[in-house]
N, C-alpha and C positions, 0 to 999 in steps of 0.2 A: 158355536160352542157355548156352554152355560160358563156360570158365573167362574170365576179366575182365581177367587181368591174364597175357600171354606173354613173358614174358623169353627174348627171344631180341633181338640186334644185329646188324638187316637191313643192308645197303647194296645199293645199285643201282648197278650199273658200265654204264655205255652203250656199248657197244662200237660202235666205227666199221663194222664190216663190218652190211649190211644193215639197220643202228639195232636190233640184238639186246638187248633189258635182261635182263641175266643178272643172278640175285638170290642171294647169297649169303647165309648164316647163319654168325657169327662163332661158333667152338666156345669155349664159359665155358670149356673148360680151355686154353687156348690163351694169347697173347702180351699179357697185358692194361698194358701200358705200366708198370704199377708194379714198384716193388722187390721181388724174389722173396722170401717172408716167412719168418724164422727157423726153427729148428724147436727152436733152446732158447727160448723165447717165454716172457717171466713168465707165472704164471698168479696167477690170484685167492687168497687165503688165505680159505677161506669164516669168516665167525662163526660164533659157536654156534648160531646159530639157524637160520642158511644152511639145514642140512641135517635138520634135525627136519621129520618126516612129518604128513603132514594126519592119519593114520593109523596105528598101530601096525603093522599089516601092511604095512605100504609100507612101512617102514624098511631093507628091503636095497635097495631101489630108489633112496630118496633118499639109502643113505650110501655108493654105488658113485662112482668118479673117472674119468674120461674117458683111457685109454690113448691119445694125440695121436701117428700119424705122418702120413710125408709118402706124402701121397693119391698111386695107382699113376699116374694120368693129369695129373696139378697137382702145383701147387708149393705148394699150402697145405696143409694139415692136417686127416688125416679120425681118424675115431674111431666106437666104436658105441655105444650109449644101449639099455641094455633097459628095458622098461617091460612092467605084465600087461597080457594079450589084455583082461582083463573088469575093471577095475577093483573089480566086486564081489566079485570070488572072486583078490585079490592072491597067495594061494600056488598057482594054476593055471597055464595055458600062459600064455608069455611069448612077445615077441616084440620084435627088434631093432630098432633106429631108426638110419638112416644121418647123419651128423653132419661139419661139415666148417666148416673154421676159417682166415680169412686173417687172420692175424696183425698188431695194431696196426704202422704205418708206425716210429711213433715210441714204441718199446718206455720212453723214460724219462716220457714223459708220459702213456702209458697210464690210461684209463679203468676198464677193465672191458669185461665182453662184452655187444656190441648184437646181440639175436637177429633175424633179418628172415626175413620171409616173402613170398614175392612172391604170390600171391595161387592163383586157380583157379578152386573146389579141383581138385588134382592136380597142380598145378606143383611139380617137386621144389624144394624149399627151399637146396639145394647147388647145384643149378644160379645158384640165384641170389646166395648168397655169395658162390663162383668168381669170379662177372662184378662183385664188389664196387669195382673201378677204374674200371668203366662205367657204373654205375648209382649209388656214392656219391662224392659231391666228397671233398678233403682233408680238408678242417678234422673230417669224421667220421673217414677212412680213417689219418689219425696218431694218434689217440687210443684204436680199438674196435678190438678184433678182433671182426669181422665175421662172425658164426656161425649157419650155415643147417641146419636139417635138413627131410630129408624127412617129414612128417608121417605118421602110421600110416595104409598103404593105398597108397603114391604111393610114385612114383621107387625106390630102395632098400630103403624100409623095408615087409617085407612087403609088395609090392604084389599088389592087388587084379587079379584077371585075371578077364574077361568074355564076348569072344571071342577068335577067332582073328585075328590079321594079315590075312589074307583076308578077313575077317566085318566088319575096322572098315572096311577098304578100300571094301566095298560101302556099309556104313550111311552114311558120310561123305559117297557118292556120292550115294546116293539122295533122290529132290526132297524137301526138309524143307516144303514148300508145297502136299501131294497134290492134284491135280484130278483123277483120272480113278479109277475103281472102282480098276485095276491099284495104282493109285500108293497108294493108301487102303489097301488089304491087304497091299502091301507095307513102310509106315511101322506100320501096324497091328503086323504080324507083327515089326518093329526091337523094337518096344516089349514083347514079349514076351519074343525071343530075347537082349533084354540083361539083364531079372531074371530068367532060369531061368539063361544062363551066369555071370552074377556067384557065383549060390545054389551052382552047381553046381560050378565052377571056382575058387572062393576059402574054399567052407567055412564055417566058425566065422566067420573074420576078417571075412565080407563084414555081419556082424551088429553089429562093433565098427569103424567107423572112421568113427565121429562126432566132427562140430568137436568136441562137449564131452569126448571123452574126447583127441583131439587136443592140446587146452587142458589139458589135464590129465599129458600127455603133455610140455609144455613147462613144468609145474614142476619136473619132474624133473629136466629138463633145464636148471634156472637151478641148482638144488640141486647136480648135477654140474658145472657150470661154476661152482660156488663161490660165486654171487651172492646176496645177501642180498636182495636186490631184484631186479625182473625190468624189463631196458633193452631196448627192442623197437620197432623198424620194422617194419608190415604193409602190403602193399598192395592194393588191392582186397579178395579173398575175404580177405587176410590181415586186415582190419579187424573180419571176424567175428571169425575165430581172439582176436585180440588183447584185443577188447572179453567174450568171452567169458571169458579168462584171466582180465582184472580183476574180472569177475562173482563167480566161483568163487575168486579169491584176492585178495583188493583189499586185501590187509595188505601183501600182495609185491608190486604194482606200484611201481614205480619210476620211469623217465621213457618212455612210450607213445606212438608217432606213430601215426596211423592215417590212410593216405591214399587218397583213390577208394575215400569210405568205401560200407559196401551198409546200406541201412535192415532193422534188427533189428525193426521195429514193424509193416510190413504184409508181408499174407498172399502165397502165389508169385504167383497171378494178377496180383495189385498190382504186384509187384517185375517178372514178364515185362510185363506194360503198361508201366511206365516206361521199361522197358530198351527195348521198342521204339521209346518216341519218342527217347530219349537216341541209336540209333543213326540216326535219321531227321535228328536236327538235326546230326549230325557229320556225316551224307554231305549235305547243303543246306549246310551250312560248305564240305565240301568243291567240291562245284559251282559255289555262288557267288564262290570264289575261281579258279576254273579258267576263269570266264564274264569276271571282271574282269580277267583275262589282256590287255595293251596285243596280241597277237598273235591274238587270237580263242580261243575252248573248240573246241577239237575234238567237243563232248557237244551244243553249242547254244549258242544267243544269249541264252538267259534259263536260271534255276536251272529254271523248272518243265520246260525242254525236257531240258535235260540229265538229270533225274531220269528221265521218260518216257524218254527214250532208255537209260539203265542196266535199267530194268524191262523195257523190249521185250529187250533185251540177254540178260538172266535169263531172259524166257520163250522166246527162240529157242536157247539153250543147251538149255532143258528140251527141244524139239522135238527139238534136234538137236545131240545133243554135240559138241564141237572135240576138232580133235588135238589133246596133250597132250607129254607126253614119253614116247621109247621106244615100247613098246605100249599107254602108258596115255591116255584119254580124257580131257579134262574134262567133267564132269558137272554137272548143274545146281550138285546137295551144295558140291563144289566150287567153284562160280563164288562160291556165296553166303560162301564163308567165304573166299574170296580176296580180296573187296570188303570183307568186314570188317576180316580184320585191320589194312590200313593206314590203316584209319578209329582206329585209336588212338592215332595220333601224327601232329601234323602234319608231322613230318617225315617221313614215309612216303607223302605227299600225291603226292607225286612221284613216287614207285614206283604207285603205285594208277593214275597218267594211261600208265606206259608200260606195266603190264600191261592194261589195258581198251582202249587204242589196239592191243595184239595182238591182244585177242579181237577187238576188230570187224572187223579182217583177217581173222581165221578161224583164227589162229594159239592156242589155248590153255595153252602151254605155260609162261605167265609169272602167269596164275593159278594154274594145277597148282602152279604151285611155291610161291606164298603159303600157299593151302590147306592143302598139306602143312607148312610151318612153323608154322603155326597149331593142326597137328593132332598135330605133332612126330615127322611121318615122316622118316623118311631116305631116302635111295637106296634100301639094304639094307631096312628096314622100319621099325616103331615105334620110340623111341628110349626112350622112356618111354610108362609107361600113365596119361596122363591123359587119353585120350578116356574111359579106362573110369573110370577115380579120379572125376574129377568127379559121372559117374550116379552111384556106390554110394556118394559123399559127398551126395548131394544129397539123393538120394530118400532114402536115412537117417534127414537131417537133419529132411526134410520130405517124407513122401511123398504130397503131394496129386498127385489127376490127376483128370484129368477124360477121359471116355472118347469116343471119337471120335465118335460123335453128338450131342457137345455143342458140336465147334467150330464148327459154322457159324450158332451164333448168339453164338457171342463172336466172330465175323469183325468185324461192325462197329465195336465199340471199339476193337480193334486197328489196324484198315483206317486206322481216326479217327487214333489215335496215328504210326500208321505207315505211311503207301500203298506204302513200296519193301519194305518187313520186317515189317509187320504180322501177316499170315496166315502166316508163320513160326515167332513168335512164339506168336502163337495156337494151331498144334498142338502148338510144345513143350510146352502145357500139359497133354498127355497121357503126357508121357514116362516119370514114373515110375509108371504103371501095370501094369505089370506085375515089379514087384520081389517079391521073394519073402520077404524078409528082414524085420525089424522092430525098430529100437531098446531096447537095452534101460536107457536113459539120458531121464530127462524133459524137457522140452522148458523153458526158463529162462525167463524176464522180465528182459533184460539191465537191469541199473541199475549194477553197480557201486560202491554204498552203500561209502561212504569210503575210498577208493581218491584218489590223489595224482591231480593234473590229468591228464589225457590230450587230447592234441592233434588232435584230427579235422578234414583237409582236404579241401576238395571244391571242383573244375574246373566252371565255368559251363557245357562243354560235353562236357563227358564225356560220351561215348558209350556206357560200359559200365554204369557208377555213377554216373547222374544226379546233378544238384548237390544237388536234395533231400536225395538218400539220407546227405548229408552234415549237413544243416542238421537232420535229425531225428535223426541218430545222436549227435552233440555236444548233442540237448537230451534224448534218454534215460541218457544216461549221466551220473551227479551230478556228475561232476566235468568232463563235458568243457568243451574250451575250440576254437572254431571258426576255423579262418581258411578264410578264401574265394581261389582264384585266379580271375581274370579271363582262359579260353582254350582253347585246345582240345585236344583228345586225355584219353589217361587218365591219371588221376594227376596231382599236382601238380608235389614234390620233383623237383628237377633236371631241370626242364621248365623253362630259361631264366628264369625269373621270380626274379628276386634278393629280393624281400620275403619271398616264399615259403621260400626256400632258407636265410636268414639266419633267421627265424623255425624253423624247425627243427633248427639248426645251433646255432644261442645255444642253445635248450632242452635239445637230449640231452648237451652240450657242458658248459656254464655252469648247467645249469638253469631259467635267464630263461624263464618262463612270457609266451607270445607274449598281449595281449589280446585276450579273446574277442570274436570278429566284427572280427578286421582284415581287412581289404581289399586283396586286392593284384591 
C-alpha cells in the first residue's frame, strides 16, 4: 500500500448546473488564514551540547546554521540542510535537504522548533509545514515554529526518480488485482520496470534513503535548528521516522507525538494483512453510514449490498474503463485509489458518495480527480515524486516480496481480511521484487532505551494504520505512553476529538505527560 498519510485539503463544491462535484485541492502555499510570519523571527541560541556530533567526522555537518529566507512561492521561510550521501563515508558525496519554517504566531512566547512530518514515505515534509494553519490548532501554532523538511529522496531533497510521467501515468492505471495472464505480465513486468528505473535513474542515492539514515538526517537538523532536544510531531509513516530517531538518539528526544502510529514489530506480509482489513472496516463505516441515511443509500439497503455493489463497481471499471477527464480514462488503478483516499477522513465521506454516484452514471471524471490527488498529479503532471519515493523507501527499508506464483495462495487470508481490497493487497506483496539496490544500513529493534516519554496515538478505525499498530508501538518503545481515540479516518490530532487534542497540546506545550491508555 502507498503512503498513509496525504496531506492535501480537499473540498467538494457541488455546483448547481447538472449536480457536477468539482473537487479541488487547496495549494499549502496559498492563503492559509493565519498571520503572514516574520522573517526577523528569534531563533534558538543552541547549548553546548546542541551541536556536538555523534561523530568526529560529522562535525561540519552538525556545526552548519540554517541561512532562513522567504520561501520563492510562501510566506514562510525555507533554507537548505546538507547532510552525507553514506553516512559511513562523512567526508564523501553530500547531498541537500529542503527545509522550510512558519514561524511561531507569537514570537514573545515562543517555544522552540516542532519538527513534523506528515507521513508516506514520500510526502514532502514542507508541504506539510506550509499547510501548518490547516493541520495545527493555535495553542501549537503561537508557541512553535513549525518546521518541515523533505526527507532524503522525496520532494526537494534529492529526489529519487524511477520512471517517467508517462511510466507512472500507466502503472497507477493498471489493475493492482491481475486476473487474466495479460494483466499478470503486465503487473509482473511494473515490478521490474520500477527497480531497474529507480537503480538506473537515481544512482548512488537510490541505495541511501532509508528511514534510518532519514532519522539520522533529522539530528542534524535539530543540531542546526539550535535544539538541544528534538520537539517532533509525525504522522503516520512519520511514526517510524520519529520512533526510529528516539532509537538512534534517545539522549536527544525531547517532547515526541506520534500519530496513525505503523507497528515496528511485524513482518510486511503482517503490516499489508492489517492494512487490508483496517481499509475494509473504514469503507463498511463508510456504507453503513450512507445506508443509515433518513433518505435512503444510493449503494443499497444493507452495508453488505452496498459493498457488493462498489466491488461489481470495480470489476466493471476493469471491463470497461469510464470517461475521465480531457483524453484521459479512468482505469480500474484509478478507481481503486479514488475509493481510497476519501476512506481517510470522514470528512471526505461526502466527496466519496458524489464521486461513485458519477461513476455509476458512467461519468469517471470525479474519481480521476481523487486518484490523481492521491498520486499528487497535476494538470501539468507529477507535482512531487512520491509515487516513486515511497517504493525506493520501502523496498530499502524492507525488501521482502514474494514472487507472483505465490499470490494465489495467500488470496485466502487476504480475501478473509478484506473481500473489497484483499487480493490488492495480496499482490502488492510482490512489489519490491524487483529492486535492484540493497541497504547499506542494518535493520534496528526499535526500543528506544531511555528516551523521555513519547506519546503514540491510535484511531479505532483507521483505515491506513490499524488501531493495533498503535497499542503495539506504545508497548515497544520503553518509554511510550498510549492514548486511544474513539473514530474514524487517519490519524487522531485535530480530528475533532477535544480529549485527543488537549492531550497533545498540554504535552508539547506544558509538558503534562497525557496517562498511559486514556480513552477518548
Amino acid at each position: 500500500m502507498r503512503r498513509a498519510l496525504v496531506v492535501l485539503v480537499v473540498i467538494a463544491l457541488l455546483l448547481g448546473v447538472g449536480g457536477v462535484a468539482v473537487l479541488v485541492a487547496l495549494d499549502p502555499g496559498g492563503d492559509t488564514s493565519g498571520p503572514a510570519p516574520r522573517t526577523d523571527v528569534p531563533t534558538t541560541v543552541p547549548e553546548p551540547a546542541a551541536t556536538e556530533p555523534p561523530a568526529p567526522g560529522l562535525a561540519p555537518f552538525y556545526s552548519q546554521t540554517l541561512a532562513w529566507s522567504v520561501c520563492p512561492d510562501d510566506d514562510a521561510l525555507c533554507a537548505t540542510l546538507t547532510v552525507p550521501l553514506d553516512y559511513r563515508h562523512p567526508g564523501g558525496e553530500t547531498i541537500d535537504l529542503a527545509v522550510l519554517k512558519v514561524p511561531a504566531e507569537d514570537p514573545g512566547r515562543r517555544i522552540g522548533s516542532l519538527v513534523v512530518n506528515p507521513g508516506g514515505p514520500g510526502a514532502p515534509g514542507t508541504d506539510y509545514a506550509a499547510s501548518a494553519a490547516a493541520v495545527f490548532r493555535d495553542p501549537l501554532l503561537e508557541v512553535y515554529d513549525i518546521v518541515g523538511f523533505d526527507p532524503r529522496g522525496t520532494g526537494d531533497s534529492a529526489p529519487v526518480d524511477c520512471l517517467t510521467d508517462d511510466q507512472l501515468d500507466d502503472y497507477i492505471a493498471t489493475d493492482p488485482d491481475p486476473d487474466t495472464p495479460a494483466e499478470v505480465a503486465a503487473y509482473e513486468g511494473w515490478v521490474e520496470a520500477f527497480g531497474e528505473g529507480c537503480a538506473e535513474r537515481s544512482g548512488r542515492l537510490a541505495a541511501h534513503v532509508t528511514t534510518i539514515e532519514a532519522a539520522r538526517d533529522m539530528d542534524v537538523l535539530r543540531a542546526a535548528l539550535g535544539e538541544s532536544a528534538m520537539t517532533y510531531f509525525g504522522a503516520s509513516y512519520g511514526t517510524k521516522l520519529g520512533a526510529t530517531y528516539a532509537d538512534l538518539f534517545p539522549d536527544k528526544v525531547g517532547r515526541l507525538v506520534l500519530d496513525g502510529a505503523v507497528d515496528l514489530s511485524i513482518s510486511s506480509r503482517e503490516l499489508s494483512l492489517e492494512q487490508a482489513a483496517g481499509f475494509e472496516t473504514a469503507l463498511r463505516a463508510y456504507v453503513s453510514n450512507c445506508v443509515e441515511q433518513t433518505d435512503g443509500c444510493f449503494l443499497g439497503d444493507t452495508v453488505d449490498e452496498g459493498l457488493q455493489r462498489i466491488r461489481q463497481f470495480i470489476d466493471d471499471v476493469d471491463a470497461h474503463p469510464l470517461p475521465g477527464s480531457g483524453d484521459r480514462e479512468l482505469d480500474v488503478g484509478n478507481a481503486f485509489y479514488g475509493i481510497v483516499l476519501p476512506l481517510y477522513s470522514r470528512d471526505y465521506w461526502t466527496i466519496l458518495s458524489q464521486a461513485l454516484r458519477l461513476g455509476l452514471e458512467g461519468d469517471g471524471s470525479a474519481l480521476l480527480r481523487l486518484s490523481d490527488l492521491y498520486n499528487s498529479r497535476g494538470s501539468s503532471g507529477y507535482q512531487d515524486n512520491a509515487s516513486e519515493a515511497i517504493y525506493a523507501i520501502n523496498c530499502l527499508d524492507d525488501p521482502y516480496a514474494i514472487p507472483a506464483d505465490q499470490v494465489p495462495a495467500n488470496l485466502p487470508d487476504f480475501e478473509a481480511a478484506s473481500p473489497t481490497f484483499g487480493s490488492v493487497f495480496a499482490w502488492g506483496l510482490t512489489t519490491c521484487g524487483g529492486i535492484q539496490v540493497r541497504s547499506t544500513e542494518k535493520p534496528r529493534t526499535v526500543r528506544a532505551a531511555g528516551a523521555a516519554p513519547i506519546v503514540v496515538i491510535g484511531t479505532t478505525r483507521d483505515p491506513a494504520t490499524p488501531y493495533d499498530w498503535a497499542v503495539h508501538l506504545a508497548d515497544q518503545l520503553e518509554s511510550g505512553v498510549l492514548v486511544s481515540r474513539d473514530g474514524d479516518g487517519h490519524t487522531g490530532y485535530n480530528s475533532g476529538n477535544d480529549c485527543v487534542d488537549g492531550a497533545v497540546e498540554d504535552y508539547l506545550v506544558d509538558g503534562t505527560v497525557p496517562e498511559d491508555g486514556l480513552s477518548c
